[in-house]
LORO-989750 format. One line per 10 residues: their letters; for each residue x, y, z of N, C-alpha, C. Coordinates in nm, 4 decimals. Layout:
BEGIN
A	X Y Z X Y Z X Y Z | ... $
! end
This chain:
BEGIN
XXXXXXXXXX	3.8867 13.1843 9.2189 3.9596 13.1684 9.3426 4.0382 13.0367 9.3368 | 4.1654 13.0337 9.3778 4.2407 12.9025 9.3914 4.2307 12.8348 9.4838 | 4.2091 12.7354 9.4344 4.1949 12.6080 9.5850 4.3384 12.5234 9.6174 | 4.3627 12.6011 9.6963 4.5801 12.5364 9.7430 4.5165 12.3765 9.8197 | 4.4450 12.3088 9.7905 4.4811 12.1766 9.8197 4.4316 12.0875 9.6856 | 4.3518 12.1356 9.5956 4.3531 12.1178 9.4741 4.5409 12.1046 9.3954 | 4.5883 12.2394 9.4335 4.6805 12.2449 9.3664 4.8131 12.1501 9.4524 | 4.7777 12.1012 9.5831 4.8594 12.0424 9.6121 4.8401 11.8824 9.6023 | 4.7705 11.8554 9.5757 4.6572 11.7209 9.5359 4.7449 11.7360 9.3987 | 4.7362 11.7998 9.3152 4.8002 11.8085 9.1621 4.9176 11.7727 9.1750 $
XXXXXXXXXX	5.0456 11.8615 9.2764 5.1312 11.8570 9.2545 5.2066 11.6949 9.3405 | 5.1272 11.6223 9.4405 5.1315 11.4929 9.4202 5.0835 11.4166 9.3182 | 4.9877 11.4230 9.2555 4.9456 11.3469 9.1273 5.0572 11.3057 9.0645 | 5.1836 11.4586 9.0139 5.2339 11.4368 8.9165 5.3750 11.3848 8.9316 | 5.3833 11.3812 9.1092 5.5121 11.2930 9.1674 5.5788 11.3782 9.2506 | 5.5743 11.5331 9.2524 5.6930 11.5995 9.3293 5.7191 11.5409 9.4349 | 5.6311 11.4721 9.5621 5.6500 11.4359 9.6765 5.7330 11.3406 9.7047 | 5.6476 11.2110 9.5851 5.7372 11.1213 9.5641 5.9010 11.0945 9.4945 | 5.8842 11.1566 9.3676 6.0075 11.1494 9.2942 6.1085 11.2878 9.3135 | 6.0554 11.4141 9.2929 6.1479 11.4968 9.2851 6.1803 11.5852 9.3735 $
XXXXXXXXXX	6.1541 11.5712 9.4994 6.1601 11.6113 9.6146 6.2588 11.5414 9.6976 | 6.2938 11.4064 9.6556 6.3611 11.3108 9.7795 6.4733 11.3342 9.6141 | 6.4463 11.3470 9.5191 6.5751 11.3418 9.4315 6.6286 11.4360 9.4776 | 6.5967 11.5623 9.4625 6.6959 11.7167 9.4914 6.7348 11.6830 9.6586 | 6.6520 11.6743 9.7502 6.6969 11.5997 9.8697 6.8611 11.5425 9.9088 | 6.8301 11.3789 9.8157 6.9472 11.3119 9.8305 7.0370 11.4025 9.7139 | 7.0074 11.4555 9.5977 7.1260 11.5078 9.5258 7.2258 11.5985 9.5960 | 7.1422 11.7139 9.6677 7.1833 11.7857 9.7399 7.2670 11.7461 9.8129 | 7.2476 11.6365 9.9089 7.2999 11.6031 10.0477 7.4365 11.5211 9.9689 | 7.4552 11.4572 9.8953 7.5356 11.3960 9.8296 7.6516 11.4908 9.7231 $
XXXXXXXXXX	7.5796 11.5824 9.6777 7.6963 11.6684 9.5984 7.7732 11.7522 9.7131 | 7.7208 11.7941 9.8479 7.7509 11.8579 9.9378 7.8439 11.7801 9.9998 | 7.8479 11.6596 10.0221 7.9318 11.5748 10.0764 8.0410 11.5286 10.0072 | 8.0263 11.5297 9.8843 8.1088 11.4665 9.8168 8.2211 11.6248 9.7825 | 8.1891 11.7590 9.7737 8.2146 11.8750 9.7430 8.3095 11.8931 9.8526 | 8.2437 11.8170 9.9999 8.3385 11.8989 10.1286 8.4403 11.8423 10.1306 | 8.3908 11.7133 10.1244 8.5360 11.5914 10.1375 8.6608 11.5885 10.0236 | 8.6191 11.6538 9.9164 8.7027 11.6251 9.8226 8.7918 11.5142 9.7366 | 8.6753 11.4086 9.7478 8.7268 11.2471 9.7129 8.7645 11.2631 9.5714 | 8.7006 11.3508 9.4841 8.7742 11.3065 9.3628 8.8536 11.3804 9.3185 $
XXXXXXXXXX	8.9292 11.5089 9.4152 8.9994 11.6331 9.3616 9.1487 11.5784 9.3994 | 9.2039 11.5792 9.2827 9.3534 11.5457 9.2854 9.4103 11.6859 9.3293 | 9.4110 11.7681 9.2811 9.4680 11.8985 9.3033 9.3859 11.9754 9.2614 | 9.4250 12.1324 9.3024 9.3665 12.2497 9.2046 9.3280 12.2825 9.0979 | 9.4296 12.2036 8.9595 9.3958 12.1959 8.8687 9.2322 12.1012 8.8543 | 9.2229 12.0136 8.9100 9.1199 11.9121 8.8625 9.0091 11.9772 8.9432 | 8.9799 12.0925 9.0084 8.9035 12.1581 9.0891 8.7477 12.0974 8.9655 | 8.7182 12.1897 8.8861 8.6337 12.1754 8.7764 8.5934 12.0154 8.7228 | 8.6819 11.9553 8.6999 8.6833 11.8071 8.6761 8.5987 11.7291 8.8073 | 8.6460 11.7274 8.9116 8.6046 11.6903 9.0115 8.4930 11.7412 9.0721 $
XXXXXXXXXX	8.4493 11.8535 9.0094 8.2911 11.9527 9.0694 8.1829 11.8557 8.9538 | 8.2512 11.8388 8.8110 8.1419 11.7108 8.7359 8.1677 11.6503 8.7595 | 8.2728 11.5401 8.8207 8.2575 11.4497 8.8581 8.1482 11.4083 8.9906 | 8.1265 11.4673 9.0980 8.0775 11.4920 9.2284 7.9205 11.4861 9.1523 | 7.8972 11.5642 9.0567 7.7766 11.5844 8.9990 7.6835 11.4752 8.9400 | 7.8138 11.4090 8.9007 7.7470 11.2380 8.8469 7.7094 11.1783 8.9228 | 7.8090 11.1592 9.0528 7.8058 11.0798 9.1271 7.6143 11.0607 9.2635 | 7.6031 11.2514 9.2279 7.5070 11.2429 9.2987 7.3841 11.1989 9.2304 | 7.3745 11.2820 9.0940 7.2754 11.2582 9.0303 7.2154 11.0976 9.0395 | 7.3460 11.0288 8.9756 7.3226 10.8521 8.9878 7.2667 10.8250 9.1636 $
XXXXXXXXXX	7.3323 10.8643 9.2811 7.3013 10.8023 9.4179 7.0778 10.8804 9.4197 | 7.0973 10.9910 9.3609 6.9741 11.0941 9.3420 6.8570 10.9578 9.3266 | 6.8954 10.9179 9.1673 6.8198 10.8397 9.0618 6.8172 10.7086 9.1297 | 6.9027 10.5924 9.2154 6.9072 10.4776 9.2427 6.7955 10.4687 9.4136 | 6.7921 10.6208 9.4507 6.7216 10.6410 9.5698 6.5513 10.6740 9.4975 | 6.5084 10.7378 9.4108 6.3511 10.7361 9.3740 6.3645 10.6379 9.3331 | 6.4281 10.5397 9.2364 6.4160 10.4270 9.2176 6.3761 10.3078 9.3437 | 6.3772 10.3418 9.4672 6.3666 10.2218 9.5248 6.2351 10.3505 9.6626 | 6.1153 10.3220 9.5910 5.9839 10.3715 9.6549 6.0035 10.3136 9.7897 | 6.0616 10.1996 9.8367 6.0096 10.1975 9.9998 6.1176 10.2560 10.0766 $
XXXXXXXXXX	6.2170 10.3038 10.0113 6.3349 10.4130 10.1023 6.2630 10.5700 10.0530 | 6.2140 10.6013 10.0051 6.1298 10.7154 9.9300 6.0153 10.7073 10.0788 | 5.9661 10.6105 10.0927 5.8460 10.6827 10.1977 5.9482 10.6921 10.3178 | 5.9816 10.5936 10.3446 6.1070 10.6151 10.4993 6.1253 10.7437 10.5160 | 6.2042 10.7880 10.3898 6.2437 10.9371 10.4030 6.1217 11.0081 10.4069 | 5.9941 11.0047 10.3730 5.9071 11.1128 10.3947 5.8291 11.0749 10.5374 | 5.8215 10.9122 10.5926 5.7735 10.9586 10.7108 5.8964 11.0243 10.8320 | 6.0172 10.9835 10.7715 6.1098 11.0691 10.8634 6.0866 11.1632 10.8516 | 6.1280 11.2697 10.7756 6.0814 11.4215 10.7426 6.0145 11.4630 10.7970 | 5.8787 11.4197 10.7972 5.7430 11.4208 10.8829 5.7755 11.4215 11.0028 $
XXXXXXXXXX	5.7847 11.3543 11.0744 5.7757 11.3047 11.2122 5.9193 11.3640 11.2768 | 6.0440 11.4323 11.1905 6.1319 11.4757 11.2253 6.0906 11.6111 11.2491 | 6.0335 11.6557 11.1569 5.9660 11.8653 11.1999 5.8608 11.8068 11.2650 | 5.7523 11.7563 11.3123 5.7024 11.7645 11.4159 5.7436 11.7534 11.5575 | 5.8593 11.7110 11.5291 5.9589 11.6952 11.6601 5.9942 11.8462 11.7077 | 6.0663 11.8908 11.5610 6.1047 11.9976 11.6404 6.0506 12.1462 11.6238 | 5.8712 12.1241 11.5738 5.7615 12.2079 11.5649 5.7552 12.1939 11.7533 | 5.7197 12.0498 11.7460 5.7412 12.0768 11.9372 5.8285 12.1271 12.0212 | 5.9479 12.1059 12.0162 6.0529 12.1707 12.0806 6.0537 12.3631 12.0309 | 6.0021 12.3913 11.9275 5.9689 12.5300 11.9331 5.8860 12.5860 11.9925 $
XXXXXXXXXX	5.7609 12.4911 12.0278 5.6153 12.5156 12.0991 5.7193 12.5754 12.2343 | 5.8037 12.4733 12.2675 5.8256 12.4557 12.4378 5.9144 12.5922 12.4233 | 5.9687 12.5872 12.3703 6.0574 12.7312 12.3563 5.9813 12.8075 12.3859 | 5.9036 12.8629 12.3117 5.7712 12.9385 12.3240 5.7239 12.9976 12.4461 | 5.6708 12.8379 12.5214 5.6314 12.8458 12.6143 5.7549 12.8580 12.7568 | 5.8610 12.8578 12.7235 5.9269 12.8406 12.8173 5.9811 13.0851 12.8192 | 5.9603 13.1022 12.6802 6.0254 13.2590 12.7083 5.9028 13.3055 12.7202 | 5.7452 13.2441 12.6956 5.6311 13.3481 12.7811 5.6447 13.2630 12.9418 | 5.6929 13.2123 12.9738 5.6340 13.1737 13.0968 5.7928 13.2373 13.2160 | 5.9240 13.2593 13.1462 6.0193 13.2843 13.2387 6.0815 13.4570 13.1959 $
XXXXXXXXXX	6.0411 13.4687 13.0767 6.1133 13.5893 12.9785 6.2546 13.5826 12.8966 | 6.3547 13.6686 12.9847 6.4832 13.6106 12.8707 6.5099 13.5553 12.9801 | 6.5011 13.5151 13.0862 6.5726 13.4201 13.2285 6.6152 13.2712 13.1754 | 6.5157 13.2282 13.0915 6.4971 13.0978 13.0135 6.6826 13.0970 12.9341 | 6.6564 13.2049 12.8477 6.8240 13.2204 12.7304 6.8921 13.1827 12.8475 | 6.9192 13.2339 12.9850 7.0484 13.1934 13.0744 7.0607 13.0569 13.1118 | 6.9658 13.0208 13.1119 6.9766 12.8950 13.1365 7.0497 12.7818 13.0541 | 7.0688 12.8134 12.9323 7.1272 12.7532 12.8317 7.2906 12.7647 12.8344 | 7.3129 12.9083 12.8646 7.4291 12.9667 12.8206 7.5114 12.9474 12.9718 | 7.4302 12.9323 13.0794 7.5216 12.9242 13.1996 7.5767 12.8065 13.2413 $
XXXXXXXXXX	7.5026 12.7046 13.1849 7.4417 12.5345 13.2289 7.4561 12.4550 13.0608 | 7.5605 12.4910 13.0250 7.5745 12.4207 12.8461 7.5409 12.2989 12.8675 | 7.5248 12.2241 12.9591 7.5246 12.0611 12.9837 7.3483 12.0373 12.9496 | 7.2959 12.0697 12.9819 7.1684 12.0980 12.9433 7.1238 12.1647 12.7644 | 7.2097 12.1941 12.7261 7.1726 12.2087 12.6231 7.2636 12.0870 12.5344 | 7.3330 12.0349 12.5802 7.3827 11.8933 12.5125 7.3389 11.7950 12.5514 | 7.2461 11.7861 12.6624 7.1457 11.6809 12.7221 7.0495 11.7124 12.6186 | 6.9342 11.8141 12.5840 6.8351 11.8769 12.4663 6.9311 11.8265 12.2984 | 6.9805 11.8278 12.3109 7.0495 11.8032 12.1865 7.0349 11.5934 12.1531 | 7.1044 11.5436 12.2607 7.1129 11.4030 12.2770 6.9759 11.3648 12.2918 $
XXXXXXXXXX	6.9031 11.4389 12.3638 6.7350 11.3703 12.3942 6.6766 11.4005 12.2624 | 6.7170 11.5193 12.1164 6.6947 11.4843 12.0393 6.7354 11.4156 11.8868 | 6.8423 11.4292 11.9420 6.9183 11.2789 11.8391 6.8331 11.1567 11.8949 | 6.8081 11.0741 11.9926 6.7788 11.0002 12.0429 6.6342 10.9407 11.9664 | 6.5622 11.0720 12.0133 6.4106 11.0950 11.9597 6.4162 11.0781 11.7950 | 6.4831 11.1346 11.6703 6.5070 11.1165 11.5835 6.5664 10.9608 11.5454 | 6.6259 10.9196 11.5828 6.7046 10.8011 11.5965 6.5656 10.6896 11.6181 | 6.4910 10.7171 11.7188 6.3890 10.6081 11.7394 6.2940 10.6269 11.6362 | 6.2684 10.7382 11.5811 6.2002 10.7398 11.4357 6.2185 10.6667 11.3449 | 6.3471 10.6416 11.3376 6.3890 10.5999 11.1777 6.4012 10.4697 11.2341 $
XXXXXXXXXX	6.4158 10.4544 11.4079 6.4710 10.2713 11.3980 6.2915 10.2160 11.3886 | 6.2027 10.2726 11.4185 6.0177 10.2634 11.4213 6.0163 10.2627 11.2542 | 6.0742 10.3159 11.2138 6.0421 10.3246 11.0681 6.1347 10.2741 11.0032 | 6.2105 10.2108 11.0104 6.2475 10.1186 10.9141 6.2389 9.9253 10.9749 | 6.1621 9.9175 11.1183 6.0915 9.8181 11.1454 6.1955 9.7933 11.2648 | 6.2958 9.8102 11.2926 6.3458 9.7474 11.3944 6.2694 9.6874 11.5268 | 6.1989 9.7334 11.5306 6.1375 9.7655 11.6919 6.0261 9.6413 11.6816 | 5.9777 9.6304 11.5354 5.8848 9.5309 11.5264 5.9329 9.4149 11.4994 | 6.0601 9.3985 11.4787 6.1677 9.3343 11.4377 6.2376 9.2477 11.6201 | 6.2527 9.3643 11.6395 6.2831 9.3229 11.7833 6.2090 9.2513 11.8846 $
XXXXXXXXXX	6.0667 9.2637 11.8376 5.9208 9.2288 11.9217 5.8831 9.0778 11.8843 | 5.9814 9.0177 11.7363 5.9100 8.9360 11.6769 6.0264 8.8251 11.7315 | 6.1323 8.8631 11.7439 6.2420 8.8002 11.7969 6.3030 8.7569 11.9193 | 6.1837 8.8509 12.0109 6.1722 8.8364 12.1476 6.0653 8.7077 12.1736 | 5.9760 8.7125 12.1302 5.8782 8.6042 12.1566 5.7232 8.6600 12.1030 | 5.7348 8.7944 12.0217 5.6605 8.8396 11.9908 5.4726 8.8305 12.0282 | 5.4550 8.8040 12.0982 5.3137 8.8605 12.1836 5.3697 8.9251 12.3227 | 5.4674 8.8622 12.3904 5.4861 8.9159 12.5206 5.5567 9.0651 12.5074 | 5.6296 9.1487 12.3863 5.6804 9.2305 12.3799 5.6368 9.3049 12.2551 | 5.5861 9.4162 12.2830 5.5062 9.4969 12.1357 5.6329 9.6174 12.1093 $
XXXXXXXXXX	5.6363 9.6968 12.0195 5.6916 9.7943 11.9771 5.6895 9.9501 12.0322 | 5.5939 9.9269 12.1161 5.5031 10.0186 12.2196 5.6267 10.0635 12.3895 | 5.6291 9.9174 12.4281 5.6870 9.8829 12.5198 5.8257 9.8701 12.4804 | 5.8718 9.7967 12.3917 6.0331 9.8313 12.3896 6.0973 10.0070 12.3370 | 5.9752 10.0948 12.2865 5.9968 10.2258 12.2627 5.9869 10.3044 12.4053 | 5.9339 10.2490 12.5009 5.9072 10.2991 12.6075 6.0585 10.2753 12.6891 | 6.0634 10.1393 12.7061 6.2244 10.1161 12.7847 6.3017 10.1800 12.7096 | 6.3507 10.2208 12.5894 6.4405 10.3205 12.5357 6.4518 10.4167 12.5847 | 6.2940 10.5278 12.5797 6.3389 10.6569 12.6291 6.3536 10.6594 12.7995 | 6.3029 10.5600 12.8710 6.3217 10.5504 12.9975 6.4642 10.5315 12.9914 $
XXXXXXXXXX	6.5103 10.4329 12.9459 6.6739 10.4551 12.9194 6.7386 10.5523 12.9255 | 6.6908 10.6374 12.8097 6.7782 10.7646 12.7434 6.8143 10.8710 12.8452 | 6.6060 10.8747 12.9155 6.6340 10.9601 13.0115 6.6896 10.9360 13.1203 | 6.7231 10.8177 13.1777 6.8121 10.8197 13.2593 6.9332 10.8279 13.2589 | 6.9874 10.8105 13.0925 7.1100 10.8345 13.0688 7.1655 10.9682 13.0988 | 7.0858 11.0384 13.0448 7.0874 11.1879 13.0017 7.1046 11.2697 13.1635 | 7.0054 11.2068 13.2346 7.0129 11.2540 13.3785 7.1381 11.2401 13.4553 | 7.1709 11.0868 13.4602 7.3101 11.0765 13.5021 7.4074 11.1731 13.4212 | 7.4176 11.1777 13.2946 7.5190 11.2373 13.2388 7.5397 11.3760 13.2404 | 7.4166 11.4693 13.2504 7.4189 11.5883 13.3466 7.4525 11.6610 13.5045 $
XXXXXXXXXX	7.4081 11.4904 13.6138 7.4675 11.5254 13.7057 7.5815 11.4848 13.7830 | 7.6598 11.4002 13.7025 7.7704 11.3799 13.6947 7.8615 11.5044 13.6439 | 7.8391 11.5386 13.4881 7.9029 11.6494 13.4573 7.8983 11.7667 13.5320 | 7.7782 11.8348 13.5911 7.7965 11.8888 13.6976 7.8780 11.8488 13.8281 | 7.8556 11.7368 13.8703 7.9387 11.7328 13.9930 8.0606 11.7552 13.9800 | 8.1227 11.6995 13.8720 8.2481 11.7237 13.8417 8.3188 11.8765 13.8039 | 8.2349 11.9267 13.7346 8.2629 12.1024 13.7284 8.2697 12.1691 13.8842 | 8.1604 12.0897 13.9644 8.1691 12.1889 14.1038 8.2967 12.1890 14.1466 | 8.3434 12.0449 14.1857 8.4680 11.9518 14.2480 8.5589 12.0447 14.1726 | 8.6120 12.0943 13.9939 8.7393 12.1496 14.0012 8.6810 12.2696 14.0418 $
XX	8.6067 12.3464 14.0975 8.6336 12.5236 14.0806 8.6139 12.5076 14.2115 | 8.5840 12.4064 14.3160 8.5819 12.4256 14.4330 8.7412 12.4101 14.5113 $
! end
């Protein structure tokens, strides 16, 4: 019988998590970018030229990113903490079409402002991840006077922020939709 945490215990041993996972990662995200934009395509002809070129370019950004292990975990506690984000926002989904049925879908599609408020509340949420994880916040706590202000509390005035941003910026945009169709 196979033991799948044996074999996943192995397949960290031998680095995938660390090295070749955040390589294909950034290669990916980098040949894709470099592919859309077309920085090194002179013309049509150089189509091919410029698809290896793009290829170098990622491989090297690929290789200079496992090379530097403390942007390697960043990216994996982002990752992490980014699908648990939106493992939750599926929960609520969930719970929002057993608890209303399809009444919930109208709500999206009638009221778009609300679904670009859900969108911003989770850029926001993502955004405070990576600024928690790459230290800002503790950064910010240490620069404030650091005992009177923890990382806790200035994460807290953010989303109190956000959400009040988000609130105003919904019922404003509404008011203003009523005002022209009225």
């Amino acid at each position: 019988m196979v033991d799948f945490r044996a074999v996943v215990e192995n397949l960290i041993s031998i680095g995938i998590y660390d090295v070749i996972l955040p390589f294909i990662l950034v290669y990916a995200i980098i040949f894709a970018i470099l592919q859309k934009s077309k920085i090194f395509e002179g013309g049509s002809s150089d189509a091919k030229l410029a698809r290896s070129v793009n290829a170098i370019v990622a491989l090297v950004f690929g290789l200079f990113i496992v090379a530097a292990y403390n942007i390697v975990t960043i990216f994996q506690d982002l990752i992490v903490k980014t699908v648990l984000v939106v493992i939750f926002l599926l929960c609520l989904l969930i719970v929002l079409g057993f608890v209303f049925g399809d009444e919930y879908k109208n709500l999206f599609t009638e009221k778009p402002a609300i679904k670009y408020a859900l969108a911003a509340i989770l850029f926001l949420v993502v955004f405070g991840i990576l600024m928690f994880l790459l230290g800002v916040f503790e950064y910010l706590s240490n620069w404030w006077g650091g005992s009177t202000f923890d990382s806790d509390l200035i994460v807290t005035i953010l989303v109190i922020i956000g959400i009040i941003g988000v609130m105003v910026w919904i019922t404003r945009g509404g008011s203003s939709e009523n005002k022209s169709k009225s």
